[in-house]
C-alpha positions as CSV (number, residue, x, y, z in Angstrom):
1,X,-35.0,-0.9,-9.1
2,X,-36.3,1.4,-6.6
3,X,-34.3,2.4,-3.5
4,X,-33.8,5.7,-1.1
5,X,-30.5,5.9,1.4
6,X,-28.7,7.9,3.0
7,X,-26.4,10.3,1.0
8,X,-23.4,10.2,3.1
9,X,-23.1,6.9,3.4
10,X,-23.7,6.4,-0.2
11,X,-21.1,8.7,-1.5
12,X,-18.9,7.0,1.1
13,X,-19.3,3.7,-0.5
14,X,-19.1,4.5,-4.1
15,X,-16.2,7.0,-3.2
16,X,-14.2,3.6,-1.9
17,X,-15.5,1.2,-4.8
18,X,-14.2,4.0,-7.3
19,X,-10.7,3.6,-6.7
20,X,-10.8,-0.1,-8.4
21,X,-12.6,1.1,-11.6
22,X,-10.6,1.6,-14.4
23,X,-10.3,5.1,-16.0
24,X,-10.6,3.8,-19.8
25,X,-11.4,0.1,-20.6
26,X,-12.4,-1.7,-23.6
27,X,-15.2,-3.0,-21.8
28,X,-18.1,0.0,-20.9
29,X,-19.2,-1.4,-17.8
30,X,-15.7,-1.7,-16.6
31,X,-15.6,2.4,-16.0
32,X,-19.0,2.0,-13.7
33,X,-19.9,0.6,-10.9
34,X,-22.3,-2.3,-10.2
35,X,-25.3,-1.5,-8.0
36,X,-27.5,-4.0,-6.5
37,X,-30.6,-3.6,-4.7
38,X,-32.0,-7.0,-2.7
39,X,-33.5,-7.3,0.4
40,X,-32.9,-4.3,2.9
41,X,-29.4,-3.2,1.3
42,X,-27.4,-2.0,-1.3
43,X,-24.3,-4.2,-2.7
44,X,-21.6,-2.0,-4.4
45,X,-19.0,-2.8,-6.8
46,X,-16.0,-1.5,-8.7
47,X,-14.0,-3.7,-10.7
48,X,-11.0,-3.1,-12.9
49,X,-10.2,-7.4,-13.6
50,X,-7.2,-6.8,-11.3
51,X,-8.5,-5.4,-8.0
52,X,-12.3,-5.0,-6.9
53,X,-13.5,-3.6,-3.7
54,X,-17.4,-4.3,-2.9
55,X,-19.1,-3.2,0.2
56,X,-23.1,-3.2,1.4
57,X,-24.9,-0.7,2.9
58,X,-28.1,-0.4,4.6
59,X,-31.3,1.4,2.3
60,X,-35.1,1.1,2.5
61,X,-35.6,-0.9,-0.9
62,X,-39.2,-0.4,-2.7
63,X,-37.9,-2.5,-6.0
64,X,-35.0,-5.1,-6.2
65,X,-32.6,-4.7,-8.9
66,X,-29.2,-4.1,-10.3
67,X,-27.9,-1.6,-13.0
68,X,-24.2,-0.2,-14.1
69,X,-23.7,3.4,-14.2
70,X,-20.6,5.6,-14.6
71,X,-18.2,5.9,-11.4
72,X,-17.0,9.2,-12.2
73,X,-20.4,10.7,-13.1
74,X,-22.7,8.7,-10.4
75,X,-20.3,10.1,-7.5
76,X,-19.8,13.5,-8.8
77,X,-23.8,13.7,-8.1
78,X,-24.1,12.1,-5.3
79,X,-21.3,13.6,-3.4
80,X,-23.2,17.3,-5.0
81,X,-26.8,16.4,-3.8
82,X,-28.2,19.3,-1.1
83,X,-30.2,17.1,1.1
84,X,-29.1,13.7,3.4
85,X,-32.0,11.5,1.8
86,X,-31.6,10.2,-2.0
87,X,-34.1,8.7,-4.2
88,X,-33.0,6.3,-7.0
89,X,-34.8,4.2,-9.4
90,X,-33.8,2.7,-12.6
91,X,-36.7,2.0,-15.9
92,X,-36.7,-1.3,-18.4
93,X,-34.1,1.5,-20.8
94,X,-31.7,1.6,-18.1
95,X,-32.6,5.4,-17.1
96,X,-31.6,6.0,-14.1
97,X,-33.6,8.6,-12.0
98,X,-31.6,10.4,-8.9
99,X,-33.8,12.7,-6.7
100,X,-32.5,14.8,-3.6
101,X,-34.3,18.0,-2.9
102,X,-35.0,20.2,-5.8
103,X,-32.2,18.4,-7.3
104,X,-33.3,15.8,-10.1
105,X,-30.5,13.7,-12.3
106,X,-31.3,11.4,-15.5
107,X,-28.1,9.7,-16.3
108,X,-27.5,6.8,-18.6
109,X,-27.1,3.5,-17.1
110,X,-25.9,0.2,-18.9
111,X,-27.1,-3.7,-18.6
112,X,-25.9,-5.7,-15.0
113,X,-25.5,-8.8,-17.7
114,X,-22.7,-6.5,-19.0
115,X,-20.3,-6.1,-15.8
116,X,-17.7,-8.7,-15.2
117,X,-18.1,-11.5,-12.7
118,X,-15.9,-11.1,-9.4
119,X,-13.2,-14.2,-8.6
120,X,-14.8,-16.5,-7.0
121,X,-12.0,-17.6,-4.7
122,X,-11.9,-20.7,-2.8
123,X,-10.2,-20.8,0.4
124,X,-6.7,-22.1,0.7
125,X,-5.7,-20.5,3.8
126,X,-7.1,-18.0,5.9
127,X,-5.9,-15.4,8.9
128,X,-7.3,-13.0,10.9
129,X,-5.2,-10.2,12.2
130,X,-5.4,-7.0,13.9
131,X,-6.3,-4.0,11.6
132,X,-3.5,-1.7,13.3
133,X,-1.1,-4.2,13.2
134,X,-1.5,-5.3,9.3
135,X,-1.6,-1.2,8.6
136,X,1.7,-0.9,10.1
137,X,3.5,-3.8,8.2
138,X,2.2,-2.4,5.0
139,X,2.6,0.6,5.4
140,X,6.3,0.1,6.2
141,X,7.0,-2.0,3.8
142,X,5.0,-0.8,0.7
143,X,7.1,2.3,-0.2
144,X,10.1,-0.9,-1.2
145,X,7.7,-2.2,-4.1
146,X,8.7,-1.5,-7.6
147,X,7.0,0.2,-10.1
148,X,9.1,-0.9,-13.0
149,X,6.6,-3.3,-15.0
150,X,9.7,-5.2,-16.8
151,X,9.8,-7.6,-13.1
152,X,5.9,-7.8,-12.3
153,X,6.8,-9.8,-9.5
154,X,8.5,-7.0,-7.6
155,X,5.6,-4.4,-8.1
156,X,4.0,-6.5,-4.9
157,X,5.1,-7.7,-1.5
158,X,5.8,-10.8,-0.3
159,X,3.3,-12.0,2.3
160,X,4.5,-15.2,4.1
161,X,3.3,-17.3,7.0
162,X,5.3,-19.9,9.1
163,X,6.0,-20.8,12.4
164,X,4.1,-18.8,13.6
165,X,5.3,-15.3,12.0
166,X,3.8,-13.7,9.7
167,X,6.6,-11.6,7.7
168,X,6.3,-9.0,4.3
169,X,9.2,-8.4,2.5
170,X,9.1,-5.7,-0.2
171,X,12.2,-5.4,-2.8
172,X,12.9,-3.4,-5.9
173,X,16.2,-3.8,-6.5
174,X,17.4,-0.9,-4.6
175,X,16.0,-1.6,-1.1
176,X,14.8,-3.8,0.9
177,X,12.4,-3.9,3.7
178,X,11.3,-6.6,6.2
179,X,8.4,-6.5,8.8
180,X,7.4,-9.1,11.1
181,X,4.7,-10.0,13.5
182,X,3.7,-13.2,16.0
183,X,0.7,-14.7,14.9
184,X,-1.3,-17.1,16.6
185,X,-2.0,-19.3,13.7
186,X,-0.4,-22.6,12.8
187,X,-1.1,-21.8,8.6
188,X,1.6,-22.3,6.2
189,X,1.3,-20.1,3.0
190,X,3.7,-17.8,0.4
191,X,1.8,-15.5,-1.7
192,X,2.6,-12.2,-3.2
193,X,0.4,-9.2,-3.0
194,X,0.5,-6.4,-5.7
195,X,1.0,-3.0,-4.2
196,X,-1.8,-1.4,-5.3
197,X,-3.9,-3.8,-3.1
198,X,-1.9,-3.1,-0.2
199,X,-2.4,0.6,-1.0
200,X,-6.0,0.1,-0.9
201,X,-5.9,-1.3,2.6
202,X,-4.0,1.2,4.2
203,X,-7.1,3.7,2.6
204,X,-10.1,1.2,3.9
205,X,-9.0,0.6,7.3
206,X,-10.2,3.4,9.8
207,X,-10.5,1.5,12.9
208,X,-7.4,0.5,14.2
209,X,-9.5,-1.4,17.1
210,X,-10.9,-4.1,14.4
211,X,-9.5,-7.1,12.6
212,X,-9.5,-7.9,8.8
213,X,-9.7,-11.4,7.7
214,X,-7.7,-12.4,4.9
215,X,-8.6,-15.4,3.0
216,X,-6.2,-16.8,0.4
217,X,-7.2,-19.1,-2.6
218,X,-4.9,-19.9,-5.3
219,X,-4.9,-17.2,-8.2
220,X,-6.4,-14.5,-5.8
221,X,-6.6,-13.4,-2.4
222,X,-9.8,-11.4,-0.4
223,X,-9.1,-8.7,2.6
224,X,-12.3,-8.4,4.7
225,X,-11.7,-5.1,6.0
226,X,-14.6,-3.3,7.7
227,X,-17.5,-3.6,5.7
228,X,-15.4,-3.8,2.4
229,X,-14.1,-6.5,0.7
230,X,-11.0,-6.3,-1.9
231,X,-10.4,-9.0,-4.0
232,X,-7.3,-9.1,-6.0
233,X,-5.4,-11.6,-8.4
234,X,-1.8,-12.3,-6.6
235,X,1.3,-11.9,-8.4
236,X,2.8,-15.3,-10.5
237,X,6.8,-15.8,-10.2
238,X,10.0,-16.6,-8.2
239,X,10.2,-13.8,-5.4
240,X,14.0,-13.3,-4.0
241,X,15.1,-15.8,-1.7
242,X,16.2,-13.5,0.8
243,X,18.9,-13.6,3.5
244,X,20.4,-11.8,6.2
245,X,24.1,-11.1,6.2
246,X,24.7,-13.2,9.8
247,X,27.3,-10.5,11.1
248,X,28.3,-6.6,10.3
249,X,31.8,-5.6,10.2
250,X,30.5,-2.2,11.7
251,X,27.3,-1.1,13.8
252,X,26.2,1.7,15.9
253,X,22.9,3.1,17.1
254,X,21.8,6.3,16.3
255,X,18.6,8.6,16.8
256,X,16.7,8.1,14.0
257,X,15.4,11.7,13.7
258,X,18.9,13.3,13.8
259,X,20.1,10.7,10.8
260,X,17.0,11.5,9.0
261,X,17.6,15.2,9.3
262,X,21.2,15.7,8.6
263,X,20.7,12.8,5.4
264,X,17.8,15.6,4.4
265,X,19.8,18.6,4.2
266,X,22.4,16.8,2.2
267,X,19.5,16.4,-0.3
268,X,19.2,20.0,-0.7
269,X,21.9,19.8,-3.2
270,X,19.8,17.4,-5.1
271,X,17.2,16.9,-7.5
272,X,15.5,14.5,-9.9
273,X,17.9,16.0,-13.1
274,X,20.9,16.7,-10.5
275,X,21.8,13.3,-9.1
276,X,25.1,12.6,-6.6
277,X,25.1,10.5,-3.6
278,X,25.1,11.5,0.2
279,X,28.6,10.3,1.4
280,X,28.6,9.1,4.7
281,X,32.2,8.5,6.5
282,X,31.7,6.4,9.7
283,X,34.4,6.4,12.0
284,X,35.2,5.4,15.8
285,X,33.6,8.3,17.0
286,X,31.4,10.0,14.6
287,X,29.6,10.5,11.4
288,X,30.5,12.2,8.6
289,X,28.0,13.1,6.2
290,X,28.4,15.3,2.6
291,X,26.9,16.0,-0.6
292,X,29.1,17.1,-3.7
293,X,26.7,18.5,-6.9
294,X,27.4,20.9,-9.7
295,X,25.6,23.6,-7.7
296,X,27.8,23.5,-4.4
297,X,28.6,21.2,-1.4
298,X,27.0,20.4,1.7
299,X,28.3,18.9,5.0
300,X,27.8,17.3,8.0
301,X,28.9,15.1,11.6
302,X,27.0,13.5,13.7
303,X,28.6,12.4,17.7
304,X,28.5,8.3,17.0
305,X,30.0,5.7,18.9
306,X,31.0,3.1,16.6
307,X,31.8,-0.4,17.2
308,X,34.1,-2.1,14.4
309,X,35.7,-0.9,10.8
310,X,36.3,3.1,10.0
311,X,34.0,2.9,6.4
312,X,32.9,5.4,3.6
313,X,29.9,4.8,2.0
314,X,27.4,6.4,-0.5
315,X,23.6,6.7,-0.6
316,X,20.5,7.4,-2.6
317,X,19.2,10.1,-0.5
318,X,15.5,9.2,-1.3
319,X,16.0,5.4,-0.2
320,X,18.1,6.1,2.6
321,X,15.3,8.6,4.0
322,X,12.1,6.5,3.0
323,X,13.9,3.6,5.4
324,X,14.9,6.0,8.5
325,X,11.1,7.5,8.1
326,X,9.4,4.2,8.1
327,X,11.4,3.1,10.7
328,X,9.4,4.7,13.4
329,X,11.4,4.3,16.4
330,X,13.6,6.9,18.0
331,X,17.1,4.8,17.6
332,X,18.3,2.5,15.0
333,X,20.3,0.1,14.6
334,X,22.8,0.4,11.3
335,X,24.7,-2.6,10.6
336,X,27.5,-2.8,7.6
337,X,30.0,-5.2,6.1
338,X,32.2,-2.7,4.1
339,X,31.4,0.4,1.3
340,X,29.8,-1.9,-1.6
341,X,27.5,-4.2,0.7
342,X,23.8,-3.1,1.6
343,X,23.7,-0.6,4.7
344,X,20.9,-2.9,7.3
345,X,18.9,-0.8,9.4
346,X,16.9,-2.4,12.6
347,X,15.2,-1.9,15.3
348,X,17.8,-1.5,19.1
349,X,16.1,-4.1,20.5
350,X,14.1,-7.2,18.7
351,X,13.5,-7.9,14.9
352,X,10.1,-6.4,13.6
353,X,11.8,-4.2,11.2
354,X,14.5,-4.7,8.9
355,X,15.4,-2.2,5.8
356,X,18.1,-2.9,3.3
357,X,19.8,0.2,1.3
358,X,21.8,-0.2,-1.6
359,X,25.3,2.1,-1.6
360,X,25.8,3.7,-4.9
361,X,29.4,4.1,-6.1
362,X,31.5,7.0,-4.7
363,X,34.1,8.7,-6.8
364,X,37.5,9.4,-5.7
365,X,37.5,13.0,-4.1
C-alpha cells in the first residue's frame, strides 16, 4: 500500500474513527484502526464490537491496500507531522513507513485479515432528518441516560417513530426527558440507541444545514452523518412504558434562567460527600426555595403566580438543574400533583419538551 494525503484531513479522520477503538482489548487489531487504500480514497475504520465510525477521504493512491496500525500511536504522528503533505506506504512485514518533511516514522502494523468485520445491517426502516434538529433532541435528552450497567436498557434512549412524530425518551430512574419532532415520514419503528452512540453524533455533526440518514436493521442501527458513518448494536429489553400524568394539581410559569439560578446557589451548600435536597415551597404567590446542610443554610423566593395547591417539595439539585438547562427556552412550564409525585417541566406553549424530576424525601423541619 502506497498513498500521500493531506495531513489535516487525515488527522481529522482518524481523530473521529479513534473515539470507537477500544483502549485494551483481547483482540490486537481492536486497539488500531483499519486503513484501506482503493481507488482514489482512503476508507478509515475504528471498531470497538459495540460502536464503529468509518469515513473516506480523498488521497492520490500509487498502491492499493489495507493494514491495521495503532490508534493512539498512528494519530499522535500524524497530528505531530511539520508539513501539510504525508507519505505512507506499508511492505509484505507490515512496516509501515510515514514521511512528512524531515520527519520519517517506522511503526509496527498488524494483518487487515486480523480486524473484525463491521455489521452488515440490512435495512428495516430508514429516515432522514435534519442534522440541527436530531442534535437538539439528543442533546436534550442524553444527559437522562443511565450509567448504571445493572439495567443496560436504560444506559440508551428510546428512539420511536409513529404517526408521524418522531419522539426520544431518556430515563434513569431519577428523571425523565421527552423530546419530539414532526416528521414527514409514514415509518413505524421502536428501537433503543445506547448513549454513547448518541454522544458520538452530537461530536460528528458540524453542519447544522445537512441531514443524517438513519437506517435501522434489526440488531443494529447506522447514522450517516456527513461523511462518517457509525454503526452501533441497539440495546435488547422492555423500555418503560411511559405516560403522562393527564392533569397537575399545581402549575405556574416561570423564567427559566431565574429557576436555574436561585436552584444553583442552593447547591452551594452541597457536594458529592454532602448530600440534602433543595426545598422548594410553592405557594399562591411565590417560590420558596432553601437548602439545609451540616455546613449552614441557604435561602431563597422567587415572585410566582401560581394556579392550584400551596405544595412543598424536595429536589436533587443536579437533576433539577440539568432539566431547567436543557430546556432552552426562556419560560417554563412546571406542572405538579402533590410533594411525592414527579415535578413535569414543559415548554409555555406546544409539546417538544418534556422533563420529569423525581422529589427526594424532605424531613420534618
Amino acid at each position: 500500500m502506497k498513498f500521500k494525503c493531506m495531513r489535516t484531513d487525515l488527522s481529522s479522520a482518524v481523530s473521529n474513527v479513534s473515539r470507537a477503538v477500544s483502549a485494551k482489548a483481547t483482540i490486537p487489531a481492536l486497539e488500531g484502526v483499519l486503513i484501506k487504500a482503493y481507488g482514489d480514497s482512503l476508507e478509515i475504520s475504528g471498531y470497538d464490537l459495540e460502536i464503529g465510525i468509518v469515513t473516506t477521504m480523498e488521497a492520490s493512491i500509487a498502491e492499493e491496500g489495507e493494514i491495521v496500525v495503532s490508534a493512539r500511536l498512528f494519530n499522535d504522528i500524524i497530528r505531530k507531522l511539520p508539513e501539510e503533505i504525508v507519505d505512507i506506504e506499508t511492505d509484505d512485514r507490515m512496516i509501515t513507513y510515514i514521511h512528512s518533511g524531515a520527519a520519517d516514522y517506522q511503526i509496527v502494523g498488524i494483518n487487515s485479515t486480523e480486524y473484525p468485520e463491521l455489521p452488515n445491517v440490512e435495512e428495516i426502516s430508514a429516515l432522514t432528518i435534519n442534522a440541527e434538529i436530531i442534535k437538539n433532541m439528543i442533546r436534550q435528552t442524553v444527559f437522562a441516560t443511565s450509567d448504571n450497567m445493572a439495567k443496560p436498557i436504560y444506559t440508551g434512549s428510546l428512539f420511536e417513530i409513529k404517526g408521524g412524530i418522531f419522539r426520544i425518551v431518556a430515563v434513569d430512574g431519577f428523571r425523565m426527558a421527552i423530546r419530539q419532532e414532526n416528521v414527514d415520514s409514514e415509518i413505524e419503528a421502536k428501537f433503543v440507541v445506547p448513549g454513547k452512540t448518541q454522544n458520538e453524533i452530537l461530536k460528528l455533526i458540524t453542519d447544522p444545514k445537512k441531514d443524517v440518514d438513519i437506517i435501522v436493521g434489526q440488531r443494529h442501527i447506522i447514522f450517516k452523518v456527513e461523511n462518517y458513518s457509525i454503526v452501533s448494536r441497539l440495546l435488547e429489553g422492555n423500555f418503560l412504558d411511559y405516560k403522562m400524568p393527564a392533569s397537575a394539581s399545581t402549575e405556574f410559569v416561570i423564567n427559566t434562567r431565574i429557576l436555574a439560578s436561585s436552584v444553583d446557589r442552593m447547591a452551594l451548600l452541597t457536594s458529592e460527600k454532602i448530600q440534602s435536597p433543595v426545598r422548594c415551597s410553592i405557594s399562591a404567590d411565590e417560590i420558596k426555595l432553601s437548602c439545609s446542610t451540616a455546613v449552614g443554610r441557604a435561602n431563597d423566593m422567587i415572585p410566582a403566580s401560581v394556579i392550584g395547591n400551596d405544595v412543598e417539595i424536595g429536589f436533587n439539585n443536579r437533576y433539577l438543574l440539568d432539566a431547567l438547562k436543557n430546556a432552552e427556552t426562556d419560560e417554563v412550564k412546571i406542572l405538579l400533583n402533590g410533594g411525592l409525585q414527579p415535578m413535569i417541566i414543559k415548554p409555555v406553549n406546544g409539546d417538544s419538551f418534556t422533563f420529569l424530576v423525581v422529589p427526594m424525601r424532605l424531613a420534618a423541619e
